[in-house]
C-alpha positions, 0 to 999 in steps of 0.5 A: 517535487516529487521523485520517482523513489519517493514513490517508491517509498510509499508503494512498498509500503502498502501490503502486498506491494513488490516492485518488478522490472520489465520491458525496461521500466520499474513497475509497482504490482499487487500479484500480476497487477500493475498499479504503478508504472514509471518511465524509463528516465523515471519522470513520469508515471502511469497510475490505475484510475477509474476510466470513467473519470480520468478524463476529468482527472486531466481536465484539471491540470493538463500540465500535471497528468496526460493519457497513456500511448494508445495502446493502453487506453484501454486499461484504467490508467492515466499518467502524471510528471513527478515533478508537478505532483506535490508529497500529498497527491502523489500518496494519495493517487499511489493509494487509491491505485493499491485500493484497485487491486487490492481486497476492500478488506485492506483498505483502511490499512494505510490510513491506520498508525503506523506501523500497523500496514506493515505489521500486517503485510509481516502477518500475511507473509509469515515474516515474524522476525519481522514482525516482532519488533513492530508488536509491544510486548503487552500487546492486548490482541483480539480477533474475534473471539480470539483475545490474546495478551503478550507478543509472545503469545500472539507471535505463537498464536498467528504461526499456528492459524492462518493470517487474522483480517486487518484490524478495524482499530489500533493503539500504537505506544513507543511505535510499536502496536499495543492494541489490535483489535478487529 
């Protein structure tokens, strides 16, 4: 059974992802977009999916996911019962909802080791004391024509130019990020 926190946990752990709280009810967003949005009682949520598909969506388990009020149908949107969504799907809707919202380039960002999405989102935010400890100390950093050595070097590189595209592949030792290379 899936929970309005486990939800939660696997949103804001998605770049660029911060939660809001209006009109009563807790909301996941990118900028001004919503990509989540929970009941009040928390044991429903609305989700982006593709409008042209959604009616498919809820032929497959009417007892799981329904259409929002009507006054919203005329957004990307379908709803879910926690309780009838297992771990898997639930990420997996959470992720492709992000995706809708978010630039291609960071697409491939949840499906990398961790802690690589949430070394980025440090990156883009200029979070470093945040980022530090998610960098091996031999880090062996390239972007582009850019090849760097060390955590300390590409701590002083990335506070001096602006945020690196994400990464195509990564090497994660000890869990920390021992190769970026992009």
């Amino acid at each position: 059974m899936v929970t309005a926190d486990d939800v939660r946990e696997v949103g804001l752990a998605l770049p660029r992802t911060y939660e809001s709280f209006t009109g009563g009810r807790f909301k996941l967003k990118v900028r001004q977009i919503v990509y989540v949005g929970f009941s009040r009682d928390e044991t429903a949520m609305g989700f982006g999916y593709p409008r042209d598909a959604r009616d498919g969506l809820i032929e497959s388990d009417p007892e799981t996911f329904f259409l929002p009020p009507p006054r919203d149908l005329r957004y990307q949107w379908v709803c879910a019962h926690l309780d009838r969504l297992d771990p898997d799907e639930m990420r997996e809707l959470v992720t492709d909802a992000w995706r809708m919202c978010t630039p291609q380039m960071l697409h491939d960002l949840p499906d990398l080791p961790a802690p690589t999405a949430a070394a980025w989102a440090a990156m883009d935010a200029g979070e470093w004391a945040d980022l530090q400890p998610m960098l091996h100390p031999h880090l062996h950093f390239t972007d582009g024509a850019v090849s760097l050595r060390g955590r300390q070097q590409v701590l002083a590189h990335l506070r001096a130019h602006p945020t690196p595209r994400p990464p195509t592949s990564v090497e994660v030792r000890d869990g920390q990020v021992y190769r970026w290379v992009r």
